[in-house]
DRENSEFI-875910 format. One record per atom (N, C-alpha, C): residue number from 1; residue in one letter; atom name; y, x, z. Coordinates in Angstrom, 1 decimal. Each point is the difference from the previous one (the first is absolute). Example, Ala and Ser with C-alpha at 12.3 -4.5 7.8 and 13.67 -1.06 7.14 Angstrom:
BEGIN
PT  num  residu  atome       Y       X       Z
PT    1       a      N    -5.7    13.2     7.8
PT    1       a     CA     1.2    -0.9     0.0
PT    1       a      C     1.2     0.9     0.0
PT    2       s      N     1.1    -0.4    -0.7
PT    2       s     CA     1.1     0.9     0.0
PT    2       s      C     1.1    -0.8     0.8
This chain:
BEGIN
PT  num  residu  atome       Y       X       Z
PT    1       x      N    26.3   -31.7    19.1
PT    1       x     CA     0.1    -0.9    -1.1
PT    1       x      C    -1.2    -0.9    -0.1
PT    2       x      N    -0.3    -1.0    -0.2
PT    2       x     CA    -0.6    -1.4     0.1
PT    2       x      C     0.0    -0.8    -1.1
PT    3       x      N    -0.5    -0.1    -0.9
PT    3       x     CA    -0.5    -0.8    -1.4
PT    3       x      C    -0.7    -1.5     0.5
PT    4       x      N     0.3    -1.2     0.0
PT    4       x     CA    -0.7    -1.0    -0.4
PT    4       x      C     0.5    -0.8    -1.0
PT    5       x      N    -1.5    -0.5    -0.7
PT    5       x     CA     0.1    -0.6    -0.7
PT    5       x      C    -0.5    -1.4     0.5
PT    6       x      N     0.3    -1.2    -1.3
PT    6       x     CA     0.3    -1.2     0.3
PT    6       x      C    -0.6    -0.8    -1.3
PT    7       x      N    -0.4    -0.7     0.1
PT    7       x     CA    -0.1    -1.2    -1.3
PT    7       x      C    -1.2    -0.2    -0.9
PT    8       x      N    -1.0     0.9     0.3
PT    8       x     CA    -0.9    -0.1    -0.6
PT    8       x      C    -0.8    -1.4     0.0
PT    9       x      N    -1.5    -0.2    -0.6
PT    9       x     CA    -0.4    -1.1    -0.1
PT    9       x      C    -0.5    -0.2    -0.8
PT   10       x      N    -1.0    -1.3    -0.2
PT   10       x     CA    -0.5    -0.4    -0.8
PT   10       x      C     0.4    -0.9    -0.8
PT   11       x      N     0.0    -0.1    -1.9
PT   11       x     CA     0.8    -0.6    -0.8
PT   11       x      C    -0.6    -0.2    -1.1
PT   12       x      N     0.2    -1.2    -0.7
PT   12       x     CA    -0.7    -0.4    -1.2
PT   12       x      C     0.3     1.4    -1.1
PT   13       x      N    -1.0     0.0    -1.1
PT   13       x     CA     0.7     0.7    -1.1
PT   13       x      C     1.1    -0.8    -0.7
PT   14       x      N     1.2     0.5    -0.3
PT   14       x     CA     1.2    -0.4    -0.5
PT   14       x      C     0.9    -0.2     1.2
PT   15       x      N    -0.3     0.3     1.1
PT   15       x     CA     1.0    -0.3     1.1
PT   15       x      C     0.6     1.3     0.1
PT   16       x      N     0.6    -0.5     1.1
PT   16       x     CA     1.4     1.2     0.4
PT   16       x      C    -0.3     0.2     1.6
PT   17       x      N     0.5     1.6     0.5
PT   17       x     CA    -0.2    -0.1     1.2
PT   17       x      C     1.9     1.4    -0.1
PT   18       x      N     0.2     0.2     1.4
PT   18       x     CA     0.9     0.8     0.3
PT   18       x      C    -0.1     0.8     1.3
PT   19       x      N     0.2     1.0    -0.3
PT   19       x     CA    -0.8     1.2     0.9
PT   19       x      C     0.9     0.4     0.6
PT   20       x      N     0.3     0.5     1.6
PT   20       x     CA     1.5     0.4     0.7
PT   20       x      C    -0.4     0.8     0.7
PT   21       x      N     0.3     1.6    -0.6
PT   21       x     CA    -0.5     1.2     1.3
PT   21       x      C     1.7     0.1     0.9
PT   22       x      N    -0.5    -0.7     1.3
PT   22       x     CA     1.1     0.7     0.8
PT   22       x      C     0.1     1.4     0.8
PT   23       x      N     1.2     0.7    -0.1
PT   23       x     CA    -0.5     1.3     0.6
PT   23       x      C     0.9     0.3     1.1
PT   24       x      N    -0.5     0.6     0.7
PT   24       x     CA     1.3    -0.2     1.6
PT   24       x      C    -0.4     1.8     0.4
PT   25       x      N     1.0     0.3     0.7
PT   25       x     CA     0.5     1.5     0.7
PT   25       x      C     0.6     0.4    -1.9
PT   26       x      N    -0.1     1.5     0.3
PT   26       x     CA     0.2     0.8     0.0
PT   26       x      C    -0.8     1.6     0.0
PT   27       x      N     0.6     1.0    -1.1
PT   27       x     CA    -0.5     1.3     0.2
PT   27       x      C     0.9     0.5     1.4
PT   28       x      N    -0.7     1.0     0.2
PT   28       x     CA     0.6     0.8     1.5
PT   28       x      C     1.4     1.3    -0.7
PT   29       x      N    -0.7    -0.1    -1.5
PT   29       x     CA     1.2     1.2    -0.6
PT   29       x      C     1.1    -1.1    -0.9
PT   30       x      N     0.9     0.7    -0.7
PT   30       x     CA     0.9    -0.8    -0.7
PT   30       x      C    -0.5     0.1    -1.5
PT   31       x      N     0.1    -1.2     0.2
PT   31       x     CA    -0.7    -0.3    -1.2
PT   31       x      C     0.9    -0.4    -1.4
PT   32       x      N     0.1     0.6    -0.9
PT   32       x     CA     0.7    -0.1    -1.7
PT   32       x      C    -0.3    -1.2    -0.9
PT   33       x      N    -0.9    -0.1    -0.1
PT   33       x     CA    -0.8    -0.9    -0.7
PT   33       x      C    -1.7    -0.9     0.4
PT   34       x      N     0.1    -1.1    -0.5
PT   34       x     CA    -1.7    -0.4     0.5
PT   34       x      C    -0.6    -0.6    -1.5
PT   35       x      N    -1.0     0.0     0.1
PT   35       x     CA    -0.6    -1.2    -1.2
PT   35       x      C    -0.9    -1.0     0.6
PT   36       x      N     0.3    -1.3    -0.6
PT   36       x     CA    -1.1    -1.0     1.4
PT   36       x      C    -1.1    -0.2    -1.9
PT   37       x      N    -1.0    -0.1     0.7
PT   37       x     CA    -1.2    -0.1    -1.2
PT   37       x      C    -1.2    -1.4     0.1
PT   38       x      N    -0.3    -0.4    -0.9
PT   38       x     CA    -0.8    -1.0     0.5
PT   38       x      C    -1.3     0.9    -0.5
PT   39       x      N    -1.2    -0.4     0.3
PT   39       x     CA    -1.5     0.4    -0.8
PT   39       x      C    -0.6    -0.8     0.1
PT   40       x      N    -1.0     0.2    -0.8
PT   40       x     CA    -1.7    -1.2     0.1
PT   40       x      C    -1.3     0.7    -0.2
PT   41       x      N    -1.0    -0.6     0.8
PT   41       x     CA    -1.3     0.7    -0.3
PT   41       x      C    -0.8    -1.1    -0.1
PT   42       x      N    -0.3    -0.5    -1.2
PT   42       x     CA    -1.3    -1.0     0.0
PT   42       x      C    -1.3     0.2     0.3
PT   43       x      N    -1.1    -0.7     0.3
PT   43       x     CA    -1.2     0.4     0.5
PT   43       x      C    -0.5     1.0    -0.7
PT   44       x      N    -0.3     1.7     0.7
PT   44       x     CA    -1.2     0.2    -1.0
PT   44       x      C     1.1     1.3    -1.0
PT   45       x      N     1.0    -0.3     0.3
PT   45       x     CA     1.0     0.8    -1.4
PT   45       x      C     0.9     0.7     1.0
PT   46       x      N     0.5     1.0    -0.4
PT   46       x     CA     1.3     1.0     1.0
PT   46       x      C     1.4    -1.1     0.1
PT   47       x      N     0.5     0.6     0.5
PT   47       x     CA     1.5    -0.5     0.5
PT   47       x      C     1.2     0.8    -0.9
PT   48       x      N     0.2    -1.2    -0.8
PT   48       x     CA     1.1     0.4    -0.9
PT   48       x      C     1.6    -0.4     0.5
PT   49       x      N     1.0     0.5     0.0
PT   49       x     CA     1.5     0.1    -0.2
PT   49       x      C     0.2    -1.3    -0.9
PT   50       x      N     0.5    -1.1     0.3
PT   50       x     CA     0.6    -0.9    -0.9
PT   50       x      C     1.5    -0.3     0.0
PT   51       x      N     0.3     0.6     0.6
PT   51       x     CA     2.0    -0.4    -0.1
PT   51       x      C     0.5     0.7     1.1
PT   52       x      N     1.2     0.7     0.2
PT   52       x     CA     0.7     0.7     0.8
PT   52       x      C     1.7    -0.6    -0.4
PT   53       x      N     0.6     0.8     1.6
PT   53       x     CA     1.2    -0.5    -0.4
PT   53       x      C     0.9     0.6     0.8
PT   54       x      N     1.0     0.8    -0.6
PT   54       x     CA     1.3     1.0     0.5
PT   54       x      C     0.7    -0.5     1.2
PT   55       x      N     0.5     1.3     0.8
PT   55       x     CA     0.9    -0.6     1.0
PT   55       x      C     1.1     0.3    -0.6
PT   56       x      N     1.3    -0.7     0.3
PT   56       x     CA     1.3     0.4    -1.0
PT   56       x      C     0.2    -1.4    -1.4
PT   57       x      N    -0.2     0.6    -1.0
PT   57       x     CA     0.2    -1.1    -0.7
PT   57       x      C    -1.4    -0.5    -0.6
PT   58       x      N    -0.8     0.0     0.7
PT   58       x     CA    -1.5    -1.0    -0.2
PT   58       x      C    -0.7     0.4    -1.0
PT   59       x      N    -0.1     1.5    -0.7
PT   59       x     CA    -0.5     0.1    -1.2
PT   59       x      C    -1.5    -0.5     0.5
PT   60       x      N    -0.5    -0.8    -1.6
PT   60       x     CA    -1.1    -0.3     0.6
PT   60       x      C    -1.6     0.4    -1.5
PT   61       x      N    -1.1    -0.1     0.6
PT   61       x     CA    -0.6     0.1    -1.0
PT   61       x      C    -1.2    -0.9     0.7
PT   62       x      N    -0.7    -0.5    -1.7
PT   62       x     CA    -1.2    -0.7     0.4
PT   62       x      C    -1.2     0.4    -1.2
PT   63       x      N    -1.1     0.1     0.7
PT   63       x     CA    -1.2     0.2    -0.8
PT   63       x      C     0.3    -0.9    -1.2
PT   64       x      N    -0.2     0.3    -1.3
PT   64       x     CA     0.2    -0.1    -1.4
PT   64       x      C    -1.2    -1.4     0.0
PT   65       x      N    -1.3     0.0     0.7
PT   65       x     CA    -0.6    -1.0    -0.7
PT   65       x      C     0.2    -1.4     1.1
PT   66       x      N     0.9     0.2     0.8
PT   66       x     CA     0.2    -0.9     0.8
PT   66       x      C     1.8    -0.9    -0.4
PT   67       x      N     0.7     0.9    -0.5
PT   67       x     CA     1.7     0.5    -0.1
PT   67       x      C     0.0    -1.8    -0.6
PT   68       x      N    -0.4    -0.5    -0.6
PT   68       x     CA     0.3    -1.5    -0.4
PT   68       x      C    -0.4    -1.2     1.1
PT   69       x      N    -0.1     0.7     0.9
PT   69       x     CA    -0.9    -1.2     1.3
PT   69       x      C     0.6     0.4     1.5
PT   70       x      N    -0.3     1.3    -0.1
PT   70       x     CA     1.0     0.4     1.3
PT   70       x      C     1.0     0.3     0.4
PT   71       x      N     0.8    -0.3     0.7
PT   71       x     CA     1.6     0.7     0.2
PT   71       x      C    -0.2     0.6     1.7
PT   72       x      N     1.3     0.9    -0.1
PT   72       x     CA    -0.4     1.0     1.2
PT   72       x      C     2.0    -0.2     0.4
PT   73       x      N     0.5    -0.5     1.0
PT   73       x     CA     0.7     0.2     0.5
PT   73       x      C     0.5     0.1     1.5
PT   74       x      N     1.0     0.4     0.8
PT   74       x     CA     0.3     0.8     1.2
PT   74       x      C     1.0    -1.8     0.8
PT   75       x      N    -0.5    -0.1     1.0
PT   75       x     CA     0.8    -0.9     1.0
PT   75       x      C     0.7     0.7     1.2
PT   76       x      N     1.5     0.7    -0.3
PT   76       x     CA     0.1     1.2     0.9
PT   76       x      C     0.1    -0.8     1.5
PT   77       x      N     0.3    -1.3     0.0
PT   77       x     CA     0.4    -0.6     1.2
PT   77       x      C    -1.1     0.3     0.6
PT   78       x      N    -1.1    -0.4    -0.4
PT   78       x     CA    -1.1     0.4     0.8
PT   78       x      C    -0.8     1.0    -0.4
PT   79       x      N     0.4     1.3    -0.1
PT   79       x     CA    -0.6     0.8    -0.5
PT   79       x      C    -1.2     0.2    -0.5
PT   80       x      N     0.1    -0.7    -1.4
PT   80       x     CA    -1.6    -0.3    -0.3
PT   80       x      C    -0.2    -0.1    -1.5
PT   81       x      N    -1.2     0.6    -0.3
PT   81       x     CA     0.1    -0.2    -1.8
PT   81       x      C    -1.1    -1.0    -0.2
PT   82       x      N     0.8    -1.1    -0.8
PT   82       x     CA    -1.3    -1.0    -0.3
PT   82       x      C    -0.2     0.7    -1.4
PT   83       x      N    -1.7    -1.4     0.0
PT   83       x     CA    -0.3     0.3    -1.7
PT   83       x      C    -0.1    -1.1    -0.2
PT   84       x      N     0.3    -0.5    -0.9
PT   84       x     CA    -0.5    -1.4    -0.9
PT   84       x      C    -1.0     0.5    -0.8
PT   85       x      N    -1.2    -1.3     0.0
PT   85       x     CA    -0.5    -0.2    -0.9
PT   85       x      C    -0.9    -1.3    -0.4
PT   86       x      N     0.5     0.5    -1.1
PT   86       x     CA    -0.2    -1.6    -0.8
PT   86       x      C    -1.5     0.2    -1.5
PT   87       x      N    -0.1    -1.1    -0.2
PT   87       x     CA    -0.7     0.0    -0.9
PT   87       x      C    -1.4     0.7     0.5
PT   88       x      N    -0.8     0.0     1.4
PT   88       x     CA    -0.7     0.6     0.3
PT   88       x      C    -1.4     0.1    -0.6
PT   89       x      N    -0.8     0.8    -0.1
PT   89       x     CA    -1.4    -0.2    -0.5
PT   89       x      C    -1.0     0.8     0.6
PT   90       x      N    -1.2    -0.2     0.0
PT   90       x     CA    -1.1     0.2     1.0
PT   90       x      C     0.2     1.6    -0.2
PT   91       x      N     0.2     1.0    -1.1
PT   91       x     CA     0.4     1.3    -0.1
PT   91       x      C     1.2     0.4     1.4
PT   92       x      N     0.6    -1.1     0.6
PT   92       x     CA     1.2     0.5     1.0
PT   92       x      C    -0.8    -0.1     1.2
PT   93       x      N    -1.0    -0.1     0.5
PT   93       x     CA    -0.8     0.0     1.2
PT   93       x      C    -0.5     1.0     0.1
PT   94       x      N     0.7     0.4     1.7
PT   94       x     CA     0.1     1.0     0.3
PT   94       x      C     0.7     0.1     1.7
PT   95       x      N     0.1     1.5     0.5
PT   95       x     CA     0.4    -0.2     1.2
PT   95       x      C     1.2     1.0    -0.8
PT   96       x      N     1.4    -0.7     0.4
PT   96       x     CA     1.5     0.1    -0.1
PT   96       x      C     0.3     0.9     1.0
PT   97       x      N     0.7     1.0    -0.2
PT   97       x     CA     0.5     1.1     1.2
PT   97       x      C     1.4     0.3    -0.7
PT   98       x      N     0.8     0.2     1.1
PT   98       x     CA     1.8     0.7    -0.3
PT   98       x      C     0.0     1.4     0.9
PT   99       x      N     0.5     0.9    -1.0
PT   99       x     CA     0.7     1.0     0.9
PT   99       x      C     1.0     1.0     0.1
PT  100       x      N     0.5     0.7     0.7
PT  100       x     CA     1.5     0.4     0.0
PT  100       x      C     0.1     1.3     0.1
PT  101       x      N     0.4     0.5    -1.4
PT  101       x     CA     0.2     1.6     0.0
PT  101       x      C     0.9     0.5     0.4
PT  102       x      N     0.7     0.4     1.0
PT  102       x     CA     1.5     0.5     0.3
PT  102       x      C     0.3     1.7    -0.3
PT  103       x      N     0.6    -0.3    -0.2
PT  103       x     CA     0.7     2.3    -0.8
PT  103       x      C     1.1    -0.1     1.5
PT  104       x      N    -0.6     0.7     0.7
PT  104       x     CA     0.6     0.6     1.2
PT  104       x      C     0.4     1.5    -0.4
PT  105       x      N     1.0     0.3     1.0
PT  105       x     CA     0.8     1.4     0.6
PT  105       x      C    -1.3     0.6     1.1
PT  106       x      N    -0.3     1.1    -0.3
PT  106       x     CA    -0.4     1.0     1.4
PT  106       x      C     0.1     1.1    -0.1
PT  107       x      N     1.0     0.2     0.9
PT  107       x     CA     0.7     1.4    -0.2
PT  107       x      C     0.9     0.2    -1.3
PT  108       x      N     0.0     0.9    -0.5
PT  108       x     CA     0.8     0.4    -1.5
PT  108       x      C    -1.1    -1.0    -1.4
PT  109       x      N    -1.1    -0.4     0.2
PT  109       x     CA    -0.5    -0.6    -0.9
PT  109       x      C    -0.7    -1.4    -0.1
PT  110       x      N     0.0    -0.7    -1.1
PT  110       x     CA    -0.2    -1.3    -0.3
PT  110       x      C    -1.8    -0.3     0.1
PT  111       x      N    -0.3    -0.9     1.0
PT  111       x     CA    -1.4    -0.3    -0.5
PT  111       x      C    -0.2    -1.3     0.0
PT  112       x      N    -1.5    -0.8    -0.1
PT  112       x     CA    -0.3    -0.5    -0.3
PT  112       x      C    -0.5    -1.4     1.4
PT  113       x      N     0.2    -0.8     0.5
PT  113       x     CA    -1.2    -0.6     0.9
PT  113       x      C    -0.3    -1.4    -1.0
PT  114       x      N    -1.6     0.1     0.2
PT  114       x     CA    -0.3    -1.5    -0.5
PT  114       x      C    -0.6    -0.9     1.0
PT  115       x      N     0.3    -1.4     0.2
PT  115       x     CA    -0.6    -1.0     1.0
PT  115       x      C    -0.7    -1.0    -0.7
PT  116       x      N    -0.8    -1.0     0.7
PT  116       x     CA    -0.9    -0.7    -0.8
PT  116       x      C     0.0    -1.1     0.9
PT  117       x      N     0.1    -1.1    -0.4
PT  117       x     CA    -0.8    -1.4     0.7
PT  117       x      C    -1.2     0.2    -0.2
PT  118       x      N    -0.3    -1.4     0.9
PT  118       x     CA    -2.1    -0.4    -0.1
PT  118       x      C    -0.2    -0.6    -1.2
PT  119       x      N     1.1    -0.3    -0.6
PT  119       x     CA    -0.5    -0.8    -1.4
PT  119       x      C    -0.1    -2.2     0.6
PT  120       x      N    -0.2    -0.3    -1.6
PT  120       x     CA    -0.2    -1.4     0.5
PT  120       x      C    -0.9    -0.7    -1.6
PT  121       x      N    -0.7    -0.7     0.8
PT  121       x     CA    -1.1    -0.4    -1.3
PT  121       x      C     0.5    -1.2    -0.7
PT  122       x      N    -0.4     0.4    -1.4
PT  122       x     CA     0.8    -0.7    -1.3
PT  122       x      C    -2.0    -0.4    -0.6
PT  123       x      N    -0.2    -1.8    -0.1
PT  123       x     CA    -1.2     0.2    -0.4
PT  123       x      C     0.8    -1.1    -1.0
PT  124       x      N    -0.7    -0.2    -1.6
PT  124       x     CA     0.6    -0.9    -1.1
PT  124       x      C    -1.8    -0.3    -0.5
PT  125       x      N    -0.1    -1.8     0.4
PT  125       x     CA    -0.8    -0.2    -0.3
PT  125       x      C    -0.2    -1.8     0.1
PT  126       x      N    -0.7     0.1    -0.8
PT  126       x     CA    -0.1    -2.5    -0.5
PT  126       x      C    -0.7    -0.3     1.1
């Protein structure tokens, strides 16, 4: 399984950018469900979870202080979860990473695999 991301960049404050993790293969077991996730780590600060999004009917969630600026949705054509975001501010600079939790079969029981892209740099500045 293979994560890239796409679209990062540099952007005024109040601009918009859109972020496109494409993800290609496959787990080697059969797999039930996945969750594709975006994160962010600003300079200097941990790497937080900002929006995830269901396989199936797209359930999705987005970090509460972001939920008025960002949207998190799935492009199955190209198997890929963008993120919008709009209204940016020098607080959104940071290195952008997506990753793919899939709930596999092995043997009689259900686990876990998680994958990660390299990330892609989001800098918001005049």
């Amino acid at each position: 399984v293979q994560l890239v991301e796409s679209g990062g960049g540099t952007v005024q404050p109040g601009g918009s950018l859109r972020l496109s993790c494409v993800v290609t293969g496959a787990p080697s077991r059969p797999v039930e469900s996945y969750i594709l996730m975006w994160h962010r780590q600003p300079p200097g600060k941990d790497r937080e979870m900002v929006a995830s999004i269901t396989s199936g009917r797209g359930h999705t969630y987005v970090l509460d202080a972001v939920k008025d600026r960002f949207t998190i949705s799935r492009d199955d054509s190209k198997n890929a979860a963008l993120l919008q975001m709009n209204r940016l501010n020098a607080d959104d600079t940071g290195v952008y990473s997506c990753s793919a939790q899939y709930r596999v079969r092995v043997g009689g029981l259900w686990e876990t695999r998680d994958y990660w892209g390299q990330g892609t740099q989001v800098t918001v500045s005049s």
